[in-house]
C-alpha positions as CSV (number, residue, x, y, z in Angstrom):
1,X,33.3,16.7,41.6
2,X,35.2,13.8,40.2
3,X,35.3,10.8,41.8
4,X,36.4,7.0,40.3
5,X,32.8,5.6,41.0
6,X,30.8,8.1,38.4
7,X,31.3,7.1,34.6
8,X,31.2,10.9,33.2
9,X,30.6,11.9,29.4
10,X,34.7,11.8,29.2
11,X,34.9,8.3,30.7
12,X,32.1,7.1,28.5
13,X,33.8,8.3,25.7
14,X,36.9,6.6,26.9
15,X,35.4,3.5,27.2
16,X,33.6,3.7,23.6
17,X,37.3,4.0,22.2
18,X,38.2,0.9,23.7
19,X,35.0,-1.4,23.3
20,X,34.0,0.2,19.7
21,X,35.5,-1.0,16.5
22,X,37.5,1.0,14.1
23,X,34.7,1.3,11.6
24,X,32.1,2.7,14.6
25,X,31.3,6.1,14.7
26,X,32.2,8.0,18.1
27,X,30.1,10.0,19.7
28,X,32.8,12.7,20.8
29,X,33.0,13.5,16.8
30,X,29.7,14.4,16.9
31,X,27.8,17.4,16.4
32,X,24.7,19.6,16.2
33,X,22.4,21.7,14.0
34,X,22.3,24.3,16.9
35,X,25.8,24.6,19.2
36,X,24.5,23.1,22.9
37,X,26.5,22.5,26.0
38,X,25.7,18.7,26.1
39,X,27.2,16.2,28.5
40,X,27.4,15.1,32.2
41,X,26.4,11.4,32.5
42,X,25.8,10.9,29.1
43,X,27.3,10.7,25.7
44,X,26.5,13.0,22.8
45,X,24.1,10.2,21.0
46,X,22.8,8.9,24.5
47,X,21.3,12.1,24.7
48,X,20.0,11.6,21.7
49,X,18.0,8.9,21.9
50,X,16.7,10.2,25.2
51,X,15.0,12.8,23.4
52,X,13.3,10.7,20.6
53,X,11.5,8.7,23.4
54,X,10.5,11.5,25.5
55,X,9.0,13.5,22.0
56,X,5.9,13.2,21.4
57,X,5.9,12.0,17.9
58,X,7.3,9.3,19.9
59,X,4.1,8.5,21.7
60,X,2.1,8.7,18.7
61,X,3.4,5.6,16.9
62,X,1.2,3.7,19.5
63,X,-2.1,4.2,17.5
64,X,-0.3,4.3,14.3
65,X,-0.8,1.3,12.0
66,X,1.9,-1.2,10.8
67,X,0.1,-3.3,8.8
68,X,-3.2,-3.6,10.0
69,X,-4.8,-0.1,11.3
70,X,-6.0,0.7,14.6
71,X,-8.6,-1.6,15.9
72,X,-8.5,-4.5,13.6
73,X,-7.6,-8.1,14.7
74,X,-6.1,-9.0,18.0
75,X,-5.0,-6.3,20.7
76,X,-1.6,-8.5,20.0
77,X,-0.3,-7.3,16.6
78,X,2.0,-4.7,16.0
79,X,1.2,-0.8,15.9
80,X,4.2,1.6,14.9
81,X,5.8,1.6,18.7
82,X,5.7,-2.0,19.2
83,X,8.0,-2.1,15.6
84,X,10.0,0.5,16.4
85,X,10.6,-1.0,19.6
86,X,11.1,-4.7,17.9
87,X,13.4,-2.9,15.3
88,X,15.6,-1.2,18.3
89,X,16.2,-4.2,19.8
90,X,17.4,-6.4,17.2
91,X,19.4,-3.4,15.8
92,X,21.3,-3.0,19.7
93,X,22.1,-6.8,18.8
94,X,23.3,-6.4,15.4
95,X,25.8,-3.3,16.5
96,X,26.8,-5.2,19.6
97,X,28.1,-8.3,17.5
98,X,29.9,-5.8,14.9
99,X,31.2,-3.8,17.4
100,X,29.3,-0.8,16.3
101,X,28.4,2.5,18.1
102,X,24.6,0.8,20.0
103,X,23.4,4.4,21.0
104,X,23.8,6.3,17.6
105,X,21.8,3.0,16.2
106,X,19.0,3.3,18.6
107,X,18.6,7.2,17.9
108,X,18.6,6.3,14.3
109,X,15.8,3.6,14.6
110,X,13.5,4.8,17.2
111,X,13.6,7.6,15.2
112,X,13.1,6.1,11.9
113,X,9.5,5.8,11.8
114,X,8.1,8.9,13.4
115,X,7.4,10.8,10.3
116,X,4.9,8.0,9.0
117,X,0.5,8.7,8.8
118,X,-1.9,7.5,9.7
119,X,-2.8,4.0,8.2
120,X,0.5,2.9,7.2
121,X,1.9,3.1,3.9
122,X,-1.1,3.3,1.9
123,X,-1.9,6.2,3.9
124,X,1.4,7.7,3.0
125,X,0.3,6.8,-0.6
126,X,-3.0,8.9,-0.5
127,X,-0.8,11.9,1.1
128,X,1.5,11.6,-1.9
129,X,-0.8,11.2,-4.4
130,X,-3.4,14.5,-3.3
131,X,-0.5,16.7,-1.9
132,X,2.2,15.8,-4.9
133,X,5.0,14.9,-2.7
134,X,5.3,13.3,0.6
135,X,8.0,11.1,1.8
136,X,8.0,9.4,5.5
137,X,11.5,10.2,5.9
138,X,11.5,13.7,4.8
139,X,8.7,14.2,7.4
140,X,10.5,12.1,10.1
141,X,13.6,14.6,9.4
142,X,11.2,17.7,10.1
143,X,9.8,16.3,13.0
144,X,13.0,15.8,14.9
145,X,14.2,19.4,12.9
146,X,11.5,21.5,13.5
147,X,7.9,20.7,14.6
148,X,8.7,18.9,17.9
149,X,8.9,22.3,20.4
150,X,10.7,20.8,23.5
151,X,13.8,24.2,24.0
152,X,13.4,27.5,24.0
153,X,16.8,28.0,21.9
154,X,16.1,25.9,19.0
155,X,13.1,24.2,17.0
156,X,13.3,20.3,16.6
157,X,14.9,18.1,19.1
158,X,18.6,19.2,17.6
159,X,19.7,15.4,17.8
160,X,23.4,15.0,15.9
161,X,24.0,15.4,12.8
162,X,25.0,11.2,12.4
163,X,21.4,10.7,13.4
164,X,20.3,12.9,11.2
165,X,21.8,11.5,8.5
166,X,20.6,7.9,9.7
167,X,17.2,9.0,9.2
168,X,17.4,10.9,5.9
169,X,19.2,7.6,4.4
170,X,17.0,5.2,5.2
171,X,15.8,3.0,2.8
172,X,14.4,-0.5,2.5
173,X,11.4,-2.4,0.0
174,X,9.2,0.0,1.6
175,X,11.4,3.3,2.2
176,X,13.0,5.3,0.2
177,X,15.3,8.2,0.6
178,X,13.5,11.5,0.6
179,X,16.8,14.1,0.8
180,X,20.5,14.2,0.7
181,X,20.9,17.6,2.9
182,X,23.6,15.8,5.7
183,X,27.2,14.2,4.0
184,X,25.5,14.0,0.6
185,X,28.8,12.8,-1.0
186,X,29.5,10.0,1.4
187,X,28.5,6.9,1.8
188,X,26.4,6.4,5.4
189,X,27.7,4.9,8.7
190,X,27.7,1.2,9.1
191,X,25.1,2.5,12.2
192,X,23.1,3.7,9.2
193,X,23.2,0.9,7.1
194,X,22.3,-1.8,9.8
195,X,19.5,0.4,11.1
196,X,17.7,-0.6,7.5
197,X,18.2,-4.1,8.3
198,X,17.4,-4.2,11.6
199,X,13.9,-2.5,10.3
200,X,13.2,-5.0,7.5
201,X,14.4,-8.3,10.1
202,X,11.8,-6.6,12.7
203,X,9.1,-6.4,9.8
204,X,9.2,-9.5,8.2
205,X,9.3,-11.4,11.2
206,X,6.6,-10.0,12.9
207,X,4.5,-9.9,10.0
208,X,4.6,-13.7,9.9
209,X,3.7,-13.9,13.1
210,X,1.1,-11.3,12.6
211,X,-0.7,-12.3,9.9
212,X,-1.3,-15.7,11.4
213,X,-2.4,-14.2,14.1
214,X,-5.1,-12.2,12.5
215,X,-5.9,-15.5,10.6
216,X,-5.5,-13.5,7.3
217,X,-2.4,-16.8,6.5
218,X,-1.6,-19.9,7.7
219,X,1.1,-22.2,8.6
220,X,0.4,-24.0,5.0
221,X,1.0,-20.6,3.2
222,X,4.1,-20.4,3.9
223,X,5.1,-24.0,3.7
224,X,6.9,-23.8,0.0
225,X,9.0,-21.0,1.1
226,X,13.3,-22.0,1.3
227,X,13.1,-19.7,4.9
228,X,10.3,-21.5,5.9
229,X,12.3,-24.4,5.8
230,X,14.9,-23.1,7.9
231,X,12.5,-23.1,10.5
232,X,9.8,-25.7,10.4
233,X,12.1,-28.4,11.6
234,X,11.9,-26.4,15.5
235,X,8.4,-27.4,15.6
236,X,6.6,-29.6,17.2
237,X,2.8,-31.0,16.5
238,X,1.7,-30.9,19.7
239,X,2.9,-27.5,20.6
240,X,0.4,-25.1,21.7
241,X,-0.4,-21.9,19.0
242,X,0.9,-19.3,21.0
243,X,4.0,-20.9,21.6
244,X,4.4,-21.9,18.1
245,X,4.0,-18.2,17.2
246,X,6.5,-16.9,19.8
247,X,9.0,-20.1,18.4
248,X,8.5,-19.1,14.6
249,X,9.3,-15.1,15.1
250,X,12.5,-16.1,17.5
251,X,13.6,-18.4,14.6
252,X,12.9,-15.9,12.0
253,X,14.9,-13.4,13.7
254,X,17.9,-15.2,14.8
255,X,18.2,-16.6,11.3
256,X,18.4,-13.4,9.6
257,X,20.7,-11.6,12.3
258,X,23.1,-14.0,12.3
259,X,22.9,-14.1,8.6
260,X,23.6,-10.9,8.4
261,X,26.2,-10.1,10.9
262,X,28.3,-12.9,9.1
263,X,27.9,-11.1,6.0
264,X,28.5,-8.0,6.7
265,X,31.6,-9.1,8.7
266,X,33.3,-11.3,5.5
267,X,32.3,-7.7,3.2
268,X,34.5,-5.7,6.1
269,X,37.0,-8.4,5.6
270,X,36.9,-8.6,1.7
271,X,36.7,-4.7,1.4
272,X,39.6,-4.5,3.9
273,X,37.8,-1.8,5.9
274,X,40.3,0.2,8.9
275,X,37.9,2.9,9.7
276,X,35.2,5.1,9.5
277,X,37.0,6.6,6.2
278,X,36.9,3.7,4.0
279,X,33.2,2.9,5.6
280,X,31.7,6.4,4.0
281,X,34.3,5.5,0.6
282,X,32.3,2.3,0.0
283,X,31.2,1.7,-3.4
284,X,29.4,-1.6,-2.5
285,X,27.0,-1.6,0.2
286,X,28.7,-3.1,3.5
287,X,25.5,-4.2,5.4
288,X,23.4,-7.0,3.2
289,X,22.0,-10.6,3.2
290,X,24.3,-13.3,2.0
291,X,22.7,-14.6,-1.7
292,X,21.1,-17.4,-0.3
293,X,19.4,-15.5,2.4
294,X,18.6,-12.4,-0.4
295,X,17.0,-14.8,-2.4
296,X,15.0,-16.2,0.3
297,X,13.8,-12.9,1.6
298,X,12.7,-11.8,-1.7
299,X,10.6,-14.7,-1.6
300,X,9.3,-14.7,1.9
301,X,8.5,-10.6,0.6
302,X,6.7,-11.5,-2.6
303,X,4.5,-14.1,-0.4
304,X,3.5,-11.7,2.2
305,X,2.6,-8.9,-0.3
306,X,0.8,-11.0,-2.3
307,X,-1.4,-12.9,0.3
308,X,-1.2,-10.3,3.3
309,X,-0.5,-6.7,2.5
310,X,-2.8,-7.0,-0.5
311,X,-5.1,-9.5,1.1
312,X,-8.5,-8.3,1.1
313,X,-9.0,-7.6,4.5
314,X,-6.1,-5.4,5.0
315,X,-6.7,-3.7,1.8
316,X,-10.6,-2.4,2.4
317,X,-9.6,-1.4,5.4
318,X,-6.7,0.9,4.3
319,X,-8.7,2.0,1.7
320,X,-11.1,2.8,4.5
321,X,-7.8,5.3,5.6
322,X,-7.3,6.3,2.3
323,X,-10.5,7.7,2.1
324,X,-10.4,9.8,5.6
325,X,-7.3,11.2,4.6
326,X,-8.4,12.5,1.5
327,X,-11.8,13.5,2.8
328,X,-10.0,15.4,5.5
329,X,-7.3,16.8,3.5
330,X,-10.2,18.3,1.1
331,X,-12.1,19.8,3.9
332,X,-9.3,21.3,5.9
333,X,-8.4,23.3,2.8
334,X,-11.7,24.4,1.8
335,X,-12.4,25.3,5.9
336,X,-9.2,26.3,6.8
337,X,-11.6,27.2,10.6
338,X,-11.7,23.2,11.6
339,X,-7.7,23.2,12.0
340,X,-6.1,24.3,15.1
341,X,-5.0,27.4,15.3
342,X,-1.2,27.2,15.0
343,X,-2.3,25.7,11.6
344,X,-4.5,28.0,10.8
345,X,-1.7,31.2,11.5
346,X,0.8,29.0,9.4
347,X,-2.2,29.0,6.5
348,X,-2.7,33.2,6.5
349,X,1.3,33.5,5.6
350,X,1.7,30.6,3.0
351,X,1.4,30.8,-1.1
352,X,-0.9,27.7,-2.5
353,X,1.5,24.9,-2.4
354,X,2.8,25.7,0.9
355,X,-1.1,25.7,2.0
356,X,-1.1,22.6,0.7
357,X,2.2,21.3,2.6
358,X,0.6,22.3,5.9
359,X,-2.7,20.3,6.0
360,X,-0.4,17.4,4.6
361,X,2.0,17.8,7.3
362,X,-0.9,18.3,10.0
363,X,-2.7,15.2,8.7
364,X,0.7,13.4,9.0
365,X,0.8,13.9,12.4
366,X,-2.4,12.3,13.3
367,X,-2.9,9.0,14.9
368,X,-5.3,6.2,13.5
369,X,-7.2,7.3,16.2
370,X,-7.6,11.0,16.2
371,X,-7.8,10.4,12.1
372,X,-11.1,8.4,12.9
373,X,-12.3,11.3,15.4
374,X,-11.8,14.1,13.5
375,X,-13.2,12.6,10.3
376,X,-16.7,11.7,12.9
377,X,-16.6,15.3,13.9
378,X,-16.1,17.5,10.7
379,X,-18.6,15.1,8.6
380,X,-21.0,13.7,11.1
381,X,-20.3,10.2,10.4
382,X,-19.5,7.2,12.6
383,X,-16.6,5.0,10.5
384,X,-16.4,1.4,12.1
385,X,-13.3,-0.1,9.9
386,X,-14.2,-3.4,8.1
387,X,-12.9,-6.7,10.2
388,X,-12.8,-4.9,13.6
389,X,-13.0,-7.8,16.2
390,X,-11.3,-10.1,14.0
């Protein structure tokens, strides 16, 4: 029945063409891996998003590390869902100011992160180096393509093609494109392009915060720094630490979103952008920090690699990871019988590299967690990762 007081799918794609820019992708132009009757109350990339946060490689990014694993420091610092969730946010913000499509960009970025390991990027690392090739990108693409089993008519989650794409090309300091399978000769969606930034903004912010919190840094380490500047003057003495935290990461944030909406808005404006068209014809990327605020972050970067990510707290205990996941990657493929057995039937019909694909992929999917469980039940021994209770 249609009545005036229901927004359908064909009224919410009405209203998208009226609110969205030229330069947004619409979600009636969108479409799917697998042919599905999709609609009633929601838009094609509505639904999409929906289905990320109902997967369950969705509910796994809980006890999957960011920076520091599972366990170590405060119950306060980030874990994979708590960034992805930061990231979404800021992203809705960034596509709301540029008049951009918000429920493509928060498919693309609640998505973005699924395919990651256990133990963060280094763990990623160990995978690559003892598999020959992984890539978090690649793996979040085959999540959402094919191991999530949520429909009886198709493998995956079958999310649009846009968001496909917005996965495959994402790509920041610490992410790098894996695949060109969706529009490999075009440029990506402005959706696309802010979902990278919207990830580093999330990241850098909260790893301020973050490693203050875990007392790894200091207010005096970051002191010297031309962002730090743009922020110190907010403070106050006599504030209390918590609030000083919470004041710092708002700061942070707001400084580099409105940096970069203004930016991106004056490269529309120089590139003299009309549509989607002449978005995917860009040369240039139109998404970026202005040069001050480049420079800046490429400082504020060096800094926290330097004295955080490499710090040695956080680096015994990824090593810690590194060693599970190769210990358990060894083991699974000498005693194929300690797997599941999906993973075992998947073993009996693969050549030697694929063998070695599936215990990657199967270790991929594990959380900090069930890493640290399974590596206590296969070799008898207790691992209690170094700073816990920090």
């Amino acid at each position: 029945m249609t009545t005036p007081y229901i927004r359908s799918q064909n009224l919410l794609e009405h209203v998208e063409d009226k609110a969205l820019a030229p330069w947004a992708v619409r979600s009636r132009d969108s479409r799917r891996i697998h042919p599905e009757a999709v609609g009633g109350l929601r838009t094609q990339f509505q639904h999409d998003w929906n289905r990320v946060v109902h997967s369950r490689a969705f509910r796994k990014l809980e006890y999957k590390t960011q920076v520091l694993p599972y366990g170590l420091g405060s119950d306060f610092v980030r874990n994979r869902l708590t960034h992805t969730l930061e990231a979404t946010q800021i992203a809705t913000g960034i596509a709301r100011a540029l008049g951009l499509n918000e429920d493509l960009m928060q498919a693309i970025v609640l998505a973005h992160d699924l395919g990651h390991p256990p133990f963060g990027h280094k763990g990623e690392d160990e995978l690559h180096a003892i598999c020959g090739h992984f890539n978090h990108n690649e793996h979040s693409l085959r999540i959402v393509t094919e191991i999530e089993k949520r429909y009886p008519s198709f493998p995956g989650l079958n999310l649009s093609t846009d968001v496909l794409e917005g996965i495959e090309k994402h790509e920041t300091d610490y992410d790098r494109i894996g695949s060109y399978r969706f529009n490999p000769n075009l440029g990506p969606s402005l959706e696309a392009l802010v979902a990278n930034f919207a990830d580093t903004v999330a990241y850098r912010a909260a790893d301020i915060e973050d490693s203050m919190e875990s007392r790894i840094l200091r207010e005096e380490d970051f002191r010297s720094l031309a962002f730090w500047r743009r922020i110190e003057p907010e403070l106050t003495a006599d504030m209390r630490p918590s609030l000083r935290l919470a004041r710092i990461t708002r700061k942070a944030i707001s400084a580099m979103v409105e940096d970069i909406v203004g930016e991106t808005a004056r490269r529309l404006e120089e590139a003299a952008v009309k549509g989607l068209a002449d978005v995917r014809a860009a040369k240039k990327s139109l998404v970026g920090w202005s040069f001050a605020m480049a420079k800046e972050q490429k400082e504020l970067g060096g800094l926290l690699m330097d004295k955080f990510y490499l710090s040695p707290k956080v680096k015994e205990a990824c090593c810690v990871g590194s060693k599970i996941i190769r210990a358990l990657y060894l083991r699974y493929l000498k005693e194929p019988n300690l797997l599941p057995e999906l993973e075992r039937q998947k073993l009996e019909t693969a050549g030697e590299r694929e063998r070695e694909l599936v215990v990657a992929h199967w270790i991929a999917g594990m959380t900090d967690r069930y890493a640290l469980r399974d590596y206590e039940r296969i070799f008898g021994e207790k691992i209690v990762l170094p700073g816990a209770g920090w």
